[in-house]
C-alpha positions in Angstrom: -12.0 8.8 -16.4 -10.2 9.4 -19.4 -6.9 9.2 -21.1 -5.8 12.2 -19.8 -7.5 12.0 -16.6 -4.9 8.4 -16.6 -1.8 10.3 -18.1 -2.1 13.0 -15.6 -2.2 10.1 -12.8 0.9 8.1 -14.4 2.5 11.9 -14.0 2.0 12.3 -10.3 3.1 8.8 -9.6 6.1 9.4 -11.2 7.1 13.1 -9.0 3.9 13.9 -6.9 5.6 17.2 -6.3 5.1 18.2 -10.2 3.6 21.7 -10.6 0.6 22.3 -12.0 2.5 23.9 -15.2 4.4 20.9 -15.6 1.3 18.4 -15.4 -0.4 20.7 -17.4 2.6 20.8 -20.4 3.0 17.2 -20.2 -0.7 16.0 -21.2 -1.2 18.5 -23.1 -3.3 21.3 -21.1 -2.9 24.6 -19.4 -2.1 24.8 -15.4 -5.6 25.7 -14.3 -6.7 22.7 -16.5 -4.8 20.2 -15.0 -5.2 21.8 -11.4 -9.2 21.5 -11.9 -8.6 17.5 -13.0 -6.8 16.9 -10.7 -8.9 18.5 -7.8 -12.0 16.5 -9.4 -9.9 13.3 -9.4 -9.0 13.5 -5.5 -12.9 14.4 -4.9 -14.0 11.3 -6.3 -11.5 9.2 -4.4 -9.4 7.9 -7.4 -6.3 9.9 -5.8 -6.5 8.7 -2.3 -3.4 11.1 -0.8 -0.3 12.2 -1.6 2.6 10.9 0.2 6.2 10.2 0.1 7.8 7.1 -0.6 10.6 5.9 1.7 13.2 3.2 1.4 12.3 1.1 4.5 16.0 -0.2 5.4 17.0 3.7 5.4 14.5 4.2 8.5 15.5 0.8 10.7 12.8 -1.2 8.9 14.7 -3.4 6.6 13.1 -6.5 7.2 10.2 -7.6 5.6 7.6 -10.5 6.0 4.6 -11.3 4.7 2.4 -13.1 7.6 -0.8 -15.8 6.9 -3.1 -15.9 9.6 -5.1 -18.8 10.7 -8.2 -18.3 12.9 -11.2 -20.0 14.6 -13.3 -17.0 13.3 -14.0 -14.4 10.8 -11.2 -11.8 11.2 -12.9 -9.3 9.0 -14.0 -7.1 12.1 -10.4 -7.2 13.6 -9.2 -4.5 12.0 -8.4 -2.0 14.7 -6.2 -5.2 16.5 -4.3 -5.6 13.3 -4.3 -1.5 12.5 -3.1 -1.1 16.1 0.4 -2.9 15.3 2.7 -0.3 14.1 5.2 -2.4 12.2 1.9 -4.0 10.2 1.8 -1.5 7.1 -1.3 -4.0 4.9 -3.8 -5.8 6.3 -5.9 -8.3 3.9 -8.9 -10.5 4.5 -8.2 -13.3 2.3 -9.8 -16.4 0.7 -8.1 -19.6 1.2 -6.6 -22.3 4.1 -5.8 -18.5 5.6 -8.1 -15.7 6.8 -5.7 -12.6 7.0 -2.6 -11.9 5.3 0.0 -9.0 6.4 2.8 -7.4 5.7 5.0 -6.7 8.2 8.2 -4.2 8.5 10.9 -4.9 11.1 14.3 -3.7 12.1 15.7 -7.5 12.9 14.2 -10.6 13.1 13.9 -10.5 16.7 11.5 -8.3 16.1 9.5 -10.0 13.6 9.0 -12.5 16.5 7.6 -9.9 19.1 4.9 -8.8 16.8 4.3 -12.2 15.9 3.8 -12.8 18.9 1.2 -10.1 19.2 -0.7 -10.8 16.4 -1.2 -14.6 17.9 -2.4 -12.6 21.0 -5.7 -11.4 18.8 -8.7 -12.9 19.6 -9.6 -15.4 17.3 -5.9 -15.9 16.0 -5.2 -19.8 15.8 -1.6 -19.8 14.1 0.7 -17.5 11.9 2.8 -18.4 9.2 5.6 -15.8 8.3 7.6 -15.6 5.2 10.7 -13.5 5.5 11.7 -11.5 2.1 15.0 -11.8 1.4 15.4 -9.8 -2.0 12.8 -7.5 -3.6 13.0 -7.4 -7.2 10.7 -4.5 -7.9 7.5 -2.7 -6.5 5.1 -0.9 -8.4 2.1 1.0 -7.8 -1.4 0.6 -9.5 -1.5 1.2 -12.9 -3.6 4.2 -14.4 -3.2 2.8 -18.1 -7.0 1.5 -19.6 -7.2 -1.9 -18.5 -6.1 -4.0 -20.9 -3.9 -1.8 -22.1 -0.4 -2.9 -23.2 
């Protein structure tokens, strides 16, 4: 991948909905150009989808908690239990006094509880540990700049 390979992803995380024109005049090429990096650079997997990013509260899912999960086993093959809870939107296996960590969406607290109480009902799932966000400063997604880069 090159610099423009990583100025043409910075572009699309920016407006997604760019034209090819627009990519294209921006990095510096013409629209079949960009159109043929970009089709290369969703074939090898470096753009995973497109998609539309939507403010949470907007849609009744304003609250947000991030939720350790203790086990008495590996939790690595319980994805499809922790996939299978709509209000989990990531699912980690971690290192440390945890095995999973999630993020969780809810409308109210009292809903936070109920899936709680779901994820405790996974086999293997010894304990939970929810931290509820009360402010978030800023999101951002990956970085296509060279790592390292300043």
């Amino acid at each position: 991948m090159d610099h423009i390979d990583r100025q043409l992803l910075a572009q699309l995380q920016q407006d997604a909905t760019r034209s090819y024109a627009a990519l294209g005049e921006a990095v510096g090429l013409s629209a079949g150009a960009a159109h043929e990096r970009v089709r290369k650079l969703r074939e090898r997997g470096v753009i995973r989808r497109t998609t539309v990013e939507v403010d949470p509260a907007a849609v009744g899912s304003g609250i947000l908690a991030y939720v350790m999960v203790d086990s008495t086993s590996w939790m690595g093959d319980s994805t499809e239990a922790f996939a299978a809870l709509p209000e989990v939107v990531e699912a980690h296996v971690i290192a440390g006094s945890a095995s999973v960590l999630l993020k969780v969406r809810t409308a109210t607290t009292e809903g936070l509880q109920d899936v709680l109480r779901r994820i405790y009902a996974i086999d293997g799932v010894s304990g939970t540990q929810a931290t509820v966000v009360l402010e978030t400063f800023f999101e951002r997604p990956v970085s296509p700049a060279e790592p390292g880069a300043v």
